[in-house]
PDB file of N, CA, C and O in Angstrom:
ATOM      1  N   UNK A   1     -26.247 -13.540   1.085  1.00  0.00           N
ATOM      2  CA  UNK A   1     -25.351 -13.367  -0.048  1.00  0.00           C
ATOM      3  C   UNK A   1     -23.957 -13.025   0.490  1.00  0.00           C
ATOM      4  O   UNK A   1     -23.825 -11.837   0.784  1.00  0.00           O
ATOM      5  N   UNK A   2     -22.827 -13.856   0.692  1.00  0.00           N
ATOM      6  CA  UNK A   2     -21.813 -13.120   0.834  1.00  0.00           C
ATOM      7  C   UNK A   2     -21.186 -12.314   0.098  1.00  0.00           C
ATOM      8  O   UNK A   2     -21.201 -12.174  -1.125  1.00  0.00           O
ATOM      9  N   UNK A   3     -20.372 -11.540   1.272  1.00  0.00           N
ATOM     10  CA  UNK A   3     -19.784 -10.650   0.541  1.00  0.00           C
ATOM     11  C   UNK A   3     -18.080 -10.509   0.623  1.00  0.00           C
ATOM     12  O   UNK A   3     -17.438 -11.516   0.919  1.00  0.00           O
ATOM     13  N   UNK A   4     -17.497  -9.441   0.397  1.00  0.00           N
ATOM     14  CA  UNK A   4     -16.246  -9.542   0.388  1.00  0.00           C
ATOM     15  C   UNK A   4     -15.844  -8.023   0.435  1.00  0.00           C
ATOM     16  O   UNK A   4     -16.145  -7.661  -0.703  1.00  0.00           O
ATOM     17  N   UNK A   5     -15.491  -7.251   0.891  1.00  0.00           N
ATOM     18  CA  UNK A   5     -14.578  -5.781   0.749  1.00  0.00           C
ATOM     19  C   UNK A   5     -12.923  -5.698   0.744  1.00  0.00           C
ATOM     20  O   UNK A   5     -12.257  -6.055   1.716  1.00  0.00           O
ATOM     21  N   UNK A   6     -12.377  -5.205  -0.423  1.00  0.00           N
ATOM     22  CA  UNK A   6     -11.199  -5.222  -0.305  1.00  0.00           C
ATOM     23  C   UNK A   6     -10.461  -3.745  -1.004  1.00  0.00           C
ATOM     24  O   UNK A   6     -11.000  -3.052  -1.866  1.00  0.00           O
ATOM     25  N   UNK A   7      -9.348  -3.538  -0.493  1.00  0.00           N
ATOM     26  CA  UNK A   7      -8.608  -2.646  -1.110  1.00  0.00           C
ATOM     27  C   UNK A   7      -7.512  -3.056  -2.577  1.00  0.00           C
ATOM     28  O   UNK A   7      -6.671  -3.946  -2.705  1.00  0.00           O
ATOM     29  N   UNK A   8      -7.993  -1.940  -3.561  1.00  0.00           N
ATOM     30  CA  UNK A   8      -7.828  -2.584  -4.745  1.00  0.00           C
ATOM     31  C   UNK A   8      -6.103  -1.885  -4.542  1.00  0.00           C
ATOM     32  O   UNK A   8      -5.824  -0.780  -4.078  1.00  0.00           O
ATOM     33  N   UNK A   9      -5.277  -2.801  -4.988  1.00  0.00           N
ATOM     34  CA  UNK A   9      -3.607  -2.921  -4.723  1.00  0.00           C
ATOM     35  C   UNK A   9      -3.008  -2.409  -6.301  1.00  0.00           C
ATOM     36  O   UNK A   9      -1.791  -2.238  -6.228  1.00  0.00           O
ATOM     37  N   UNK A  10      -3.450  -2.181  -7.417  1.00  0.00           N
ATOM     38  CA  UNK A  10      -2.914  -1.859  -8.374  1.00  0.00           C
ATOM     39  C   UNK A  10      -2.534  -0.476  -8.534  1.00  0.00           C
ATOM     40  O   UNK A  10      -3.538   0.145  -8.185  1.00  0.00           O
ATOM     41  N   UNK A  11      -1.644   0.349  -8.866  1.00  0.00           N
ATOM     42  CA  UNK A  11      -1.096   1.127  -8.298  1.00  0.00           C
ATOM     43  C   UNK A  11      -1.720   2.809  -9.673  1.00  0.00           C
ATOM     44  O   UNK A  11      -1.600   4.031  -9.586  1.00  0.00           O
ATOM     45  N   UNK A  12      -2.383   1.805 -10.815  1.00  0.00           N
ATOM     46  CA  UNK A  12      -3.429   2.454 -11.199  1.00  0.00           C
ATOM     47  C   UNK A  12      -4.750   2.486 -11.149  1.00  0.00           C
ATOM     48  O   UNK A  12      -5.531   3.068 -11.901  1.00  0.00           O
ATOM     49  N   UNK A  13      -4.965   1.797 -10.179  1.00  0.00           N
ATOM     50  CA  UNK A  13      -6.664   1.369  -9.692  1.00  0.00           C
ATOM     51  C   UNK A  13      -7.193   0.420 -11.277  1.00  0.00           C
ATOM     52  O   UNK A  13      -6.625   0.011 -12.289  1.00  0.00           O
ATOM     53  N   UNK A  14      -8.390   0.411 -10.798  1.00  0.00           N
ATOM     54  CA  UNK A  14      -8.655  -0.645 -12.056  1.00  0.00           C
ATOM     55  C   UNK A  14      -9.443   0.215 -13.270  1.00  0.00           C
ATOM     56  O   UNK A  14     -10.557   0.658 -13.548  1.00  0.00           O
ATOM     57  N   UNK A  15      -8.083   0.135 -13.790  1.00  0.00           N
ATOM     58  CA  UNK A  15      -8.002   0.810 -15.513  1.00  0.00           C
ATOM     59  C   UNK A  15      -7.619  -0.297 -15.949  1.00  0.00           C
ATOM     60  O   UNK A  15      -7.246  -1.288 -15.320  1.00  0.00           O
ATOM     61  N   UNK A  16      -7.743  -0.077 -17.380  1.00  0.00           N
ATOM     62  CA  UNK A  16      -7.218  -0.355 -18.465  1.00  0.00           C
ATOM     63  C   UNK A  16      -6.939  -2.115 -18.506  1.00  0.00           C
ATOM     64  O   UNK A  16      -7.877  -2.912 -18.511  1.00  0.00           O
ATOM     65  N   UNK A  17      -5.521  -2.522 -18.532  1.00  0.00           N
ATOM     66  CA  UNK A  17      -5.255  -4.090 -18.254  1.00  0.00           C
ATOM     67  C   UNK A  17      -5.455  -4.530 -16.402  1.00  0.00           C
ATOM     68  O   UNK A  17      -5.313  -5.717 -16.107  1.00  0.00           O
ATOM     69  N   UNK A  18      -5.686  -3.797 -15.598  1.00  0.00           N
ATOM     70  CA  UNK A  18      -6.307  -4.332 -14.475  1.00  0.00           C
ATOM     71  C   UNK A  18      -7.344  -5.008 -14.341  1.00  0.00           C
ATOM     72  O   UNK A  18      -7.496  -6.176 -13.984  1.00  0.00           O
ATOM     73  N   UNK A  19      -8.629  -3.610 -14.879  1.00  0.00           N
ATOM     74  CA  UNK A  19      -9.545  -4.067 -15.240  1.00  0.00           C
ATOM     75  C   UNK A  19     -10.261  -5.005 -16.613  1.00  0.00           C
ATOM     76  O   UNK A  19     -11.452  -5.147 -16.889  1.00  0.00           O
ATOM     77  N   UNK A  20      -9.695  -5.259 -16.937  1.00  0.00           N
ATOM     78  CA  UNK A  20      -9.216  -6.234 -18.375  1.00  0.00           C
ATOM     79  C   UNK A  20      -9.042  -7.596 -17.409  1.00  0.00           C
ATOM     80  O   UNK A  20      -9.845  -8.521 -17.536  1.00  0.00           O
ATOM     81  N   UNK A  21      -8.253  -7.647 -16.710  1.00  0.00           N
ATOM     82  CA  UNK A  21      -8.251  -8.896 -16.037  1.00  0.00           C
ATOM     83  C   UNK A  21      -9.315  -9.488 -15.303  1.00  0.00           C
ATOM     84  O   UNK A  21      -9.993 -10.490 -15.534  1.00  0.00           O
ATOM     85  N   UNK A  22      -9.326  -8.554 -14.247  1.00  0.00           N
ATOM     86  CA  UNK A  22     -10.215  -8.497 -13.572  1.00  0.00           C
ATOM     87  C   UNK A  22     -11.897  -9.318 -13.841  1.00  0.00           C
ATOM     88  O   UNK A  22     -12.589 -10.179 -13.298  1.00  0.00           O
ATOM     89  N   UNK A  23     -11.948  -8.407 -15.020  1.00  0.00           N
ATOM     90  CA  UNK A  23     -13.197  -8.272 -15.450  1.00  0.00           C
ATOM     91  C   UNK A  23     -13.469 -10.163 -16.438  1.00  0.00           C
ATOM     92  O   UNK A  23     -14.494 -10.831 -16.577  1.00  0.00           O
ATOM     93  N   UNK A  24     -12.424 -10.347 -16.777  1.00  0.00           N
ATOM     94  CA  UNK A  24     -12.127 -11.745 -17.353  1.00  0.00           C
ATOM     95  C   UNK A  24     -12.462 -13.158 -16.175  1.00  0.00           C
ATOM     96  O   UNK A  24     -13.020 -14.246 -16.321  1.00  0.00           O
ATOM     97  N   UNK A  25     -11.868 -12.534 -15.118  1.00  0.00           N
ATOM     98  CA  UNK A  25     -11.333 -13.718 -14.361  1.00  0.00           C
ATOM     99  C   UNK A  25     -12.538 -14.082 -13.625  1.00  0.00           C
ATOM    100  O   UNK A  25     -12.807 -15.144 -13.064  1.00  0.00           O
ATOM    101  N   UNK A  26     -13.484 -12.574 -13.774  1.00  0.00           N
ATOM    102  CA  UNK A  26     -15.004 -12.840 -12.884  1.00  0.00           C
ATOM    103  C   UNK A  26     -15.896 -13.522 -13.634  1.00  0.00           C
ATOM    104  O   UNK A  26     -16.830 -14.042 -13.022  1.00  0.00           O
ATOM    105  N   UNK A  27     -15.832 -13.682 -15.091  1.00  0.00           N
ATOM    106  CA  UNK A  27     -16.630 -14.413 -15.925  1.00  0.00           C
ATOM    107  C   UNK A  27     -16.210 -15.360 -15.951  1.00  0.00           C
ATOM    108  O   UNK A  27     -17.117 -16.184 -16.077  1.00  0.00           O
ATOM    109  N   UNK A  28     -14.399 -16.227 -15.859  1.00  0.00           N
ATOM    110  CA  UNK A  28     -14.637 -17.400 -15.755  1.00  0.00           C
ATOM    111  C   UNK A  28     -15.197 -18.060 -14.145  1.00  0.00           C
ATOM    112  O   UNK A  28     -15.303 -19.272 -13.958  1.00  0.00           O
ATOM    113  N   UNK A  29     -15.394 -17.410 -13.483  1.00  0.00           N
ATOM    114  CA  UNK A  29     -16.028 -17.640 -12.318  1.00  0.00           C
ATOM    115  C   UNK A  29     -17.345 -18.984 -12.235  1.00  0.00           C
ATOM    116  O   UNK A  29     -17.668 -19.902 -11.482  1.00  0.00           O
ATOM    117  N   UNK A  30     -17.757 -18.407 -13.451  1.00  0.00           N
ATOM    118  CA  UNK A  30     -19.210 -18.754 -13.703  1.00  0.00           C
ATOM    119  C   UNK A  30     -20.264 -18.496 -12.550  1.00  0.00           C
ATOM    120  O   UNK A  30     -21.199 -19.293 -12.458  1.00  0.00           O
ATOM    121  N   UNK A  31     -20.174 -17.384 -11.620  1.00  0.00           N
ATOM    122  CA  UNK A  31     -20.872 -17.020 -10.874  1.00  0.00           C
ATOM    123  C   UNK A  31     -21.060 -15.377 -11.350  1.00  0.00           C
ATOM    124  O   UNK A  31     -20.226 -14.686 -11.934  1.00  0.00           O
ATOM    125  N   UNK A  32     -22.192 -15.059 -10.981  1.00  0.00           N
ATOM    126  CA  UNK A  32     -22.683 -13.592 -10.825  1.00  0.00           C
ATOM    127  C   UNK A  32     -22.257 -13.122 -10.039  1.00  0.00           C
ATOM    128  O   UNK A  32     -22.625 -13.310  -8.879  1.00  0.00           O
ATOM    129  N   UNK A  33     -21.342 -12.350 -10.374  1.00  0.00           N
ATOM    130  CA  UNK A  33     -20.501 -11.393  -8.989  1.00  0.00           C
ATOM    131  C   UNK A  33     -21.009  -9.597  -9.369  1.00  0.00           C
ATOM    132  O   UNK A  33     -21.270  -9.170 -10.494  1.00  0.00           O
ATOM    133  N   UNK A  34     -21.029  -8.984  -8.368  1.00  0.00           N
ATOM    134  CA  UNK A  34     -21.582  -7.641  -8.379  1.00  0.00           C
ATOM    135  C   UNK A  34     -20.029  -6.908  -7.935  1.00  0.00           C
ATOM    136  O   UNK A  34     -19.544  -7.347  -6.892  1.00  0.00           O
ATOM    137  N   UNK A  35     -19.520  -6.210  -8.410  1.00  0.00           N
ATOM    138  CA  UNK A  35     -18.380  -5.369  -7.860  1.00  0.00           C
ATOM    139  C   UNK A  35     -19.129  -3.472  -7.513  1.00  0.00           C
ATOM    140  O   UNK A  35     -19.919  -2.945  -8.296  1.00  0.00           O
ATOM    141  N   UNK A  36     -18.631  -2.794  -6.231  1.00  0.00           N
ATOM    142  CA  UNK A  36     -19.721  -1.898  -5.334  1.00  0.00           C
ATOM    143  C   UNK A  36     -18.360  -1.205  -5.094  1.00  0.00           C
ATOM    144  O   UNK A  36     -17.533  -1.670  -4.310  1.00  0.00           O
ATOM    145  N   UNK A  37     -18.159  -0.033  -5.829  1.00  0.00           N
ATOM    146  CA  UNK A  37     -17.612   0.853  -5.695  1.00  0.00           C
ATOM    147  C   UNK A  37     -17.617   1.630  -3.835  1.00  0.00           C
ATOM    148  O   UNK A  37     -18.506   1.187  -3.109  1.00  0.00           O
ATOM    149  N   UNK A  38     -16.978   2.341  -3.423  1.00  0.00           N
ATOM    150  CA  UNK A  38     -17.096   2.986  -2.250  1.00  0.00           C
ATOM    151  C   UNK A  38     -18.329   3.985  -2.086  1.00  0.00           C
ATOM    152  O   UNK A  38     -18.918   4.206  -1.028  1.00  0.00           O
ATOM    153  N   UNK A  39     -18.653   4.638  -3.532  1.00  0.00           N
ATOM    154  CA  UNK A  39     -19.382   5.912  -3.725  1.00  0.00           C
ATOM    155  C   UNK A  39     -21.024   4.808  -3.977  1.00  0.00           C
ATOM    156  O   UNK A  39     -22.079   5.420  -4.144  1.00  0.00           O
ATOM    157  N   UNK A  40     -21.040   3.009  -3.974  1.00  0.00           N
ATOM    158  CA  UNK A  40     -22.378   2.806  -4.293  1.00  0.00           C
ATOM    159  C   UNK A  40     -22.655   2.420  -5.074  1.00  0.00           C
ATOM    160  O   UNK A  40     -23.704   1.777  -5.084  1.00  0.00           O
ATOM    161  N   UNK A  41     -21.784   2.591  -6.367  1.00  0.00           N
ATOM    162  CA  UNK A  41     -22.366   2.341  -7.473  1.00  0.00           C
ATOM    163  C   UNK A  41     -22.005   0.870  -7.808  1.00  0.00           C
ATOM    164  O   UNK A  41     -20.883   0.487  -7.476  1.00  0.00           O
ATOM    165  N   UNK A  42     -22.989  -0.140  -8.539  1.00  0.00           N
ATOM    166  CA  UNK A  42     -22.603  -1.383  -8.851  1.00  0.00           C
ATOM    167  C   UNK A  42     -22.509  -1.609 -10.033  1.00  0.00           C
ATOM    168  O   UNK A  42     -22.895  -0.693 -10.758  1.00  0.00           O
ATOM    169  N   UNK A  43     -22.059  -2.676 -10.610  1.00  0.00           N
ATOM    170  CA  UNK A  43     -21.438  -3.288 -11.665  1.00  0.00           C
ATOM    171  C   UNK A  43     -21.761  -4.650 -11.747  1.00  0.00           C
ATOM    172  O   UNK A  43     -22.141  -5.264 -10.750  1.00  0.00           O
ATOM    173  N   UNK A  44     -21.584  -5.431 -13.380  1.00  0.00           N
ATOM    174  CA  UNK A  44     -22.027  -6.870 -13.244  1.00  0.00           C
ATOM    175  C   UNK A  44     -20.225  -6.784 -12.795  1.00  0.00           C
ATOM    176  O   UNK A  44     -19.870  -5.637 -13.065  1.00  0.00           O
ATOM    177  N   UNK A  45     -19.297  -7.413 -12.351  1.00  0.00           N
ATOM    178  CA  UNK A  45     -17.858  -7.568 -12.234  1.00  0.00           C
ATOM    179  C   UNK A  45     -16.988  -8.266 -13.562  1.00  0.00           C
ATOM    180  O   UNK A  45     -15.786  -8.231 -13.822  1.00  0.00           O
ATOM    181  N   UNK A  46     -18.310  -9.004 -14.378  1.00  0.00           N
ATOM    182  CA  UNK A  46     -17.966  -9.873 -15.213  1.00  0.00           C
ATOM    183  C   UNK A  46     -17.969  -8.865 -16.752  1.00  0.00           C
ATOM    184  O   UNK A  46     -17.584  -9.370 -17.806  1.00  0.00           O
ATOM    185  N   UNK A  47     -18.432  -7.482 -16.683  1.00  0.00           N
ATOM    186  CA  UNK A  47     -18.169  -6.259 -17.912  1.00  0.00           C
ATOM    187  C   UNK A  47     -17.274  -5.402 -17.233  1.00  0.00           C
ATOM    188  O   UNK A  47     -17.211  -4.957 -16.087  1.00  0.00           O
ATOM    189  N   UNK A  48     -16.353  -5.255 -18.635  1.00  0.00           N
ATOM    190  CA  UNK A  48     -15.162  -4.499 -18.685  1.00  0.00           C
ATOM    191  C   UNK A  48     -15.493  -3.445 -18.963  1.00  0.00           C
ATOM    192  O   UNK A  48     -14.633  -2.601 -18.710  1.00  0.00           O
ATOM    193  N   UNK A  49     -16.477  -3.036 -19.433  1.00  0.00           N
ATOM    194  CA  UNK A  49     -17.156  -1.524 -19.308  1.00  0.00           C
ATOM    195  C   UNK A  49     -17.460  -0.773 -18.191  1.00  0.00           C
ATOM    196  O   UNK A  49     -17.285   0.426 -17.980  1.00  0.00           O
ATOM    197  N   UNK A  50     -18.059  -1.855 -17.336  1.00  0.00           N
ATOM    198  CA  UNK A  50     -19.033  -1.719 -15.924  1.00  0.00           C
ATOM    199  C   UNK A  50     -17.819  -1.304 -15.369  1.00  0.00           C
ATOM    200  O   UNK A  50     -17.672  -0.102 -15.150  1.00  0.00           O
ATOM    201  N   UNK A  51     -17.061  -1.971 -15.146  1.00  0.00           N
ATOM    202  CA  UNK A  51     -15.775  -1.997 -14.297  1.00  0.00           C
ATOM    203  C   UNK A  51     -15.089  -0.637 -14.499  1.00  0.00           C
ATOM    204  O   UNK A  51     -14.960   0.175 -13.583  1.00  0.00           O
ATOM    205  N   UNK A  52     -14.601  -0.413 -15.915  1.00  0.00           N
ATOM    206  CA  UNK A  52     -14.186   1.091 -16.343  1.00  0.00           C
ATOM    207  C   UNK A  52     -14.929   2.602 -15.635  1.00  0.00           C
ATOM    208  O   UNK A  52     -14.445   3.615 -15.130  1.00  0.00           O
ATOM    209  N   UNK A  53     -16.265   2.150 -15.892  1.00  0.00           N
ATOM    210  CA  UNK A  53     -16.879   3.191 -15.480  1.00  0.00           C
ATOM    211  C   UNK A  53     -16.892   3.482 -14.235  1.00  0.00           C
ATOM    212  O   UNK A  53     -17.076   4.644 -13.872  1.00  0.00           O
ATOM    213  N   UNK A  54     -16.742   2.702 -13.563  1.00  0.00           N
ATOM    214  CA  UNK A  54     -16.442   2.879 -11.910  1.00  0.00           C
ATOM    215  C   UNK A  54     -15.678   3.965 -11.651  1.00  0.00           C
ATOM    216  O   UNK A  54     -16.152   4.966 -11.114  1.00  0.00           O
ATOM    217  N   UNK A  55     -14.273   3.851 -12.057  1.00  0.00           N
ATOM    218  CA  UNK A  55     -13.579   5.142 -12.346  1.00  0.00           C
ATOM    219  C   UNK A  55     -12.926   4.589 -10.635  1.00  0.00           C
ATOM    220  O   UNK A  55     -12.888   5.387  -9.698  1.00  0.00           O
ATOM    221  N   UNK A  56     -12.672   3.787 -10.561  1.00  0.00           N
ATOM    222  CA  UNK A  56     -11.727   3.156  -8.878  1.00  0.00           C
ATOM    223  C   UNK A  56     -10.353   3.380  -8.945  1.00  0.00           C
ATOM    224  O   UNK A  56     -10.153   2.742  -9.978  1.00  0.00           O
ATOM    225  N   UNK A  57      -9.518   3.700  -8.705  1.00  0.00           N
ATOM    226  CA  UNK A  57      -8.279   4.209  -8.125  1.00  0.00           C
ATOM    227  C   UNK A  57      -7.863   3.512  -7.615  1.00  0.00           C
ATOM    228  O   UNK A  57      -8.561   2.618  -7.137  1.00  0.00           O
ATOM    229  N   UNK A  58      -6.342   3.540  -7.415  1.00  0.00           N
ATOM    230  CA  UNK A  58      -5.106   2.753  -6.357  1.00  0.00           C
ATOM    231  C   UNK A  58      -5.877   2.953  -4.302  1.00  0.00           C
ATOM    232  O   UNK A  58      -6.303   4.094  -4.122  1.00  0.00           O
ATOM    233  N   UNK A  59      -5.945   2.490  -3.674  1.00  0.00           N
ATOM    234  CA  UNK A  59      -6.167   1.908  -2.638  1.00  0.00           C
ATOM    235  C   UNK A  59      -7.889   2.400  -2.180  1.00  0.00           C
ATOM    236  O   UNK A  59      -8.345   2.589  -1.052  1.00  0.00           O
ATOM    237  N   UNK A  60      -8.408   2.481  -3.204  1.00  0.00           N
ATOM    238  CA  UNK A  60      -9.725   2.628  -2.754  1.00  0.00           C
ATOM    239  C   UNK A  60     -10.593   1.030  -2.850  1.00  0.00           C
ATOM    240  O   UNK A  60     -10.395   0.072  -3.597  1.00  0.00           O
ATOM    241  N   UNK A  61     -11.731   1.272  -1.614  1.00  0.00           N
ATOM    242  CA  UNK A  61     -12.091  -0.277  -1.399  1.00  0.00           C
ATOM    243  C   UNK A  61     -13.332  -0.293  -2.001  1.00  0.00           C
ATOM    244  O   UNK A  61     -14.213   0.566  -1.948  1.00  0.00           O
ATOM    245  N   UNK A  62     -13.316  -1.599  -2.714  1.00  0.00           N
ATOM    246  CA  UNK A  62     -14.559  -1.581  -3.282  1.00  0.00           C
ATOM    247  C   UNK A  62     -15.568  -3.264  -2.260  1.00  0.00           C
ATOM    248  O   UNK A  62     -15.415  -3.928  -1.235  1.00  0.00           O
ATOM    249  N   UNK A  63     -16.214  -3.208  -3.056  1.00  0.00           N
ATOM    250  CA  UNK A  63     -16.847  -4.799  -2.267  1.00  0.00           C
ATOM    251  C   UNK A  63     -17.583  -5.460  -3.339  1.00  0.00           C
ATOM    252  O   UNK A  63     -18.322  -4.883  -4.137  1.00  0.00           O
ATOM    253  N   UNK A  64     -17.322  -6.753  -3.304  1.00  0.00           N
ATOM    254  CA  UNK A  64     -17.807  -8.034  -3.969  1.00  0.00           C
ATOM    255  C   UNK A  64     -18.886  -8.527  -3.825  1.00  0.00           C
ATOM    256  O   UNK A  64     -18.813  -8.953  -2.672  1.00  0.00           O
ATOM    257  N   UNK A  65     -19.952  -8.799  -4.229  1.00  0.00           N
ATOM    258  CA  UNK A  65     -20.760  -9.943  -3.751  1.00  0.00           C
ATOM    259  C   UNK A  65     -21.022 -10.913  -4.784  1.00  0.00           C
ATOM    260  O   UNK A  65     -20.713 -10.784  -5.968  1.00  0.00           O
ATOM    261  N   UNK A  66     -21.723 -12.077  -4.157  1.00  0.00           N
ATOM    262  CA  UNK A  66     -22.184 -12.698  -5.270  1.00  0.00           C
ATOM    263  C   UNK A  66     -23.166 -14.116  -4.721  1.00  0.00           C
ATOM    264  O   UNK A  66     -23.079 -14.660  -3.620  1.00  0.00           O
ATOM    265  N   UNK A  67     -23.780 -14.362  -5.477  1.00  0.00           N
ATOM    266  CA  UNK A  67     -25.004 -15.585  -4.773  1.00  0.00           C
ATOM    267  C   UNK A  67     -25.052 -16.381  -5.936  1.00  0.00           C
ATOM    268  O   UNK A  67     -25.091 -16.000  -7.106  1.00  0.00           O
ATOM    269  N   UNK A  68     -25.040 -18.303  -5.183  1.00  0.00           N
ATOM    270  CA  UNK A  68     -25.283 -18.962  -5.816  1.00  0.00           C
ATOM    271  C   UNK A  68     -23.818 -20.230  -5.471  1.00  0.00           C
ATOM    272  O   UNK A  68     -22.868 -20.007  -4.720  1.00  0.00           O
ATOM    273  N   UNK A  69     -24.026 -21.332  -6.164  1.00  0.00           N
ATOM    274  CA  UNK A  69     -23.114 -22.747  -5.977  1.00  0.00           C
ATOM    275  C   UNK A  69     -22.001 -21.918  -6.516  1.00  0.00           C
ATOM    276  O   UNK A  69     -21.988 -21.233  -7.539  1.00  0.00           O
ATOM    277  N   UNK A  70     -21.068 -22.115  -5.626  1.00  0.00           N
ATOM    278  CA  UNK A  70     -19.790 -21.424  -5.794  1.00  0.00           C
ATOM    279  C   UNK A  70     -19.061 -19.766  -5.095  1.00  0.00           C
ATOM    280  O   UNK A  70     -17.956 -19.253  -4.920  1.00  0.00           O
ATOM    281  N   UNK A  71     -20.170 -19.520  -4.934  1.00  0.00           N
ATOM    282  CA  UNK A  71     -19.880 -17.783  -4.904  1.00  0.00           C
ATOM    283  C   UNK A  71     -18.646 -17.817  -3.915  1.00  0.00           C
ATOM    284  O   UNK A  71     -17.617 -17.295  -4.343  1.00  0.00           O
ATOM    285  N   UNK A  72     -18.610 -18.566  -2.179  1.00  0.00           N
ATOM    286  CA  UNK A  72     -17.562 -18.074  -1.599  1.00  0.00           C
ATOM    287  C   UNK A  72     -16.294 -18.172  -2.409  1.00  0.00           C
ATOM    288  O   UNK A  72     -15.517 -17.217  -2.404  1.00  0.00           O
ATOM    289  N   UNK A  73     -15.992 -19.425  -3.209  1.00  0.00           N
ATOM    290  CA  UNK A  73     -14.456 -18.930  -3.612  1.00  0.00           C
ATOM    291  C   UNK A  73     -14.344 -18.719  -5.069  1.00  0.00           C
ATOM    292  O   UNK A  73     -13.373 -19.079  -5.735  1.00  0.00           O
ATOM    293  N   UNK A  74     -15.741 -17.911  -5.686  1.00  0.00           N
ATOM    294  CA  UNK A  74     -15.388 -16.450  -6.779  1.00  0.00           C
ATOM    295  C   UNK A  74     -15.051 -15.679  -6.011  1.00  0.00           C
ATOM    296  O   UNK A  74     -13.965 -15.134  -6.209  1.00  0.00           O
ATOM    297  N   UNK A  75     -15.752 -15.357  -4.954  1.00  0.00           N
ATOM    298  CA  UNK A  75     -15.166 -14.018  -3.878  1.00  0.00           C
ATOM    299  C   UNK A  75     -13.725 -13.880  -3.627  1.00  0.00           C
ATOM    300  O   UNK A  75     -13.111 -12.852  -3.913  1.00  0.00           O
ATOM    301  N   UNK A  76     -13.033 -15.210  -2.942  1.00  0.00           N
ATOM    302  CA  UNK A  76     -12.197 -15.405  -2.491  1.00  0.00           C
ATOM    303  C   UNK A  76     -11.189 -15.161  -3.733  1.00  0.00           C
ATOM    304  O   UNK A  76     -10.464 -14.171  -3.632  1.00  0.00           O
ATOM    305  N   UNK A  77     -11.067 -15.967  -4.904  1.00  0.00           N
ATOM    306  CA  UNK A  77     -10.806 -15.624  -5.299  1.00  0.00           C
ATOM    307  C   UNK A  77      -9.968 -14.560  -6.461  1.00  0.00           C
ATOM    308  O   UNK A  77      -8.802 -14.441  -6.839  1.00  0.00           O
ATOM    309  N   UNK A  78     -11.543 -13.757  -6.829  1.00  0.00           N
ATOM    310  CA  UNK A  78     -10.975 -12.070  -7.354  1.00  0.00           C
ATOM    311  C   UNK A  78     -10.957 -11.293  -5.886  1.00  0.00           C
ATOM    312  O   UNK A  78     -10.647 -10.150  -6.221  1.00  0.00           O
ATOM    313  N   UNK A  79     -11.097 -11.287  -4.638  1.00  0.00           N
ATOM    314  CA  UNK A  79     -10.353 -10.753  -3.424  1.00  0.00           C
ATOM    315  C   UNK A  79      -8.750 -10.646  -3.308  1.00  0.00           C
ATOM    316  O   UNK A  79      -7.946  -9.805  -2.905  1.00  0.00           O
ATOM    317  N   UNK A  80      -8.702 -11.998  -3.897  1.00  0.00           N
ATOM    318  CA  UNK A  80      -7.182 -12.112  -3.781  1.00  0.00           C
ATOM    319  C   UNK A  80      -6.262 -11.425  -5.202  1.00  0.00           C
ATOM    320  O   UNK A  80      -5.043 -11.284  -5.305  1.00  0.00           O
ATOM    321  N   UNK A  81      -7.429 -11.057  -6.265  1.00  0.00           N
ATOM    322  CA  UNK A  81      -6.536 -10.682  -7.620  1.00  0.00           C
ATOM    323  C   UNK A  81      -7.050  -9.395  -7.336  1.00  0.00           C
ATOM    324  O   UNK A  81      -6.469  -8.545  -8.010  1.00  0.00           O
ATOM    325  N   UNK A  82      -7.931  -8.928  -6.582  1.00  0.00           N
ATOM    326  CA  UNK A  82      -7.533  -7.126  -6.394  1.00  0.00           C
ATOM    327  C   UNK A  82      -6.572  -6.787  -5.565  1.00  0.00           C
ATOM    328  O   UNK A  82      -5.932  -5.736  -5.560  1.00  0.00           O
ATOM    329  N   UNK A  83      -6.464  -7.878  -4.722  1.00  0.00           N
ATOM    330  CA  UNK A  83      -5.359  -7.467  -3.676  1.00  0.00           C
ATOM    331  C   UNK A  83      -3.917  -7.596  -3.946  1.00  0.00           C
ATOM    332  O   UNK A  83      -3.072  -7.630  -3.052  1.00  0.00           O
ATOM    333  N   UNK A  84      -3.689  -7.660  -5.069  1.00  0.00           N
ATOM    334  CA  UNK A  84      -2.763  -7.833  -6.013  1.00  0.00           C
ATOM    335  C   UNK A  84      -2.110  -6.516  -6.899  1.00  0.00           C
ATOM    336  O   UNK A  84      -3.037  -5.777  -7.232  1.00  0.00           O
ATOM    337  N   UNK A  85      -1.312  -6.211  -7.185  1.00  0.00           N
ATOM    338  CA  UNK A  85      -0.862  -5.140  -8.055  1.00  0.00           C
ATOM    339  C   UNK A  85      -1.214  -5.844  -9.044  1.00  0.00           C
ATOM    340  O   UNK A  85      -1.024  -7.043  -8.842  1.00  0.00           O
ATOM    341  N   UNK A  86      -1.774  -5.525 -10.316  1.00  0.00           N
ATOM    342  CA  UNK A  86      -2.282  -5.919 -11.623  1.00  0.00           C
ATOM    343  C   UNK A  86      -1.134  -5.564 -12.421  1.00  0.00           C
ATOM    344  O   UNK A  86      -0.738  -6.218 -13.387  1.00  0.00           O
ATOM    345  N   UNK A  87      -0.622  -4.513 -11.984  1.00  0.00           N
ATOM    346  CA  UNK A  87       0.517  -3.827 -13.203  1.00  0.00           C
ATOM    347  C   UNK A  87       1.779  -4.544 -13.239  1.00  0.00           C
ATOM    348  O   UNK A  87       2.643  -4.230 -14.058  1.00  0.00           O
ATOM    349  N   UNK A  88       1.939  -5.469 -12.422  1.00  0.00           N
ATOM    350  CA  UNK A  88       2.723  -6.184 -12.203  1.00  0.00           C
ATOM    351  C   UNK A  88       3.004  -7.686 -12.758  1.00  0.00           C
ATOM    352  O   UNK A  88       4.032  -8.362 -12.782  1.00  0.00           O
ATOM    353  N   UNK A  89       1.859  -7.898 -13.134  1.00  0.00           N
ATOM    354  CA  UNK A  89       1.555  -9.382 -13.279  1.00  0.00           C
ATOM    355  C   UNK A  89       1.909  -9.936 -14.770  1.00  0.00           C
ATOM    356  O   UNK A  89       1.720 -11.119 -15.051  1.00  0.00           O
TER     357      UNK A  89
END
């Protein structure tokens, strides 16, 4: 299953319209992506709830995975839209 670890670049971690995006851009994926907090805890990546509850912060790293036709570039991807300031966009 690959995976992916990255440092999330939004300068409120993923709240609110970060995770709003975020959480959007993994469902049009059409892959099952898992988003893995530092502390362990997982998430579908594709709920904006899941994601909230994480409770992730400005430069803390979380990690991606996901399995199935497509997964390396969903990874690639939302890798590249956490590595992103969200508040910005």
């Amino acid at each position: 299953m690959p995976e992916r670890t990255v440092t999330v670049a939004s300068s409120v971690g993923l709240h609110a319209r970060p995770a709003s995006l975020f959480a959007q851009a993994a469902s049009k994926t059409g892959v099952a992506v898992t988003l893995t907090s530092a502390k362990g805890k997982s998430v579908n990546a594709a709920s904006i709830l899941g994601v909230l509850s994480l409770g992730i912060g400005h430069a803390e790293e979380v990690t991606l995975s996901a399995d199935g036709d497509g997964a390396d570039a969903a990874l690639d991807t939302l890798s590249e839209l956490l590595a992103t300031d969200l508040d910005k966009v």
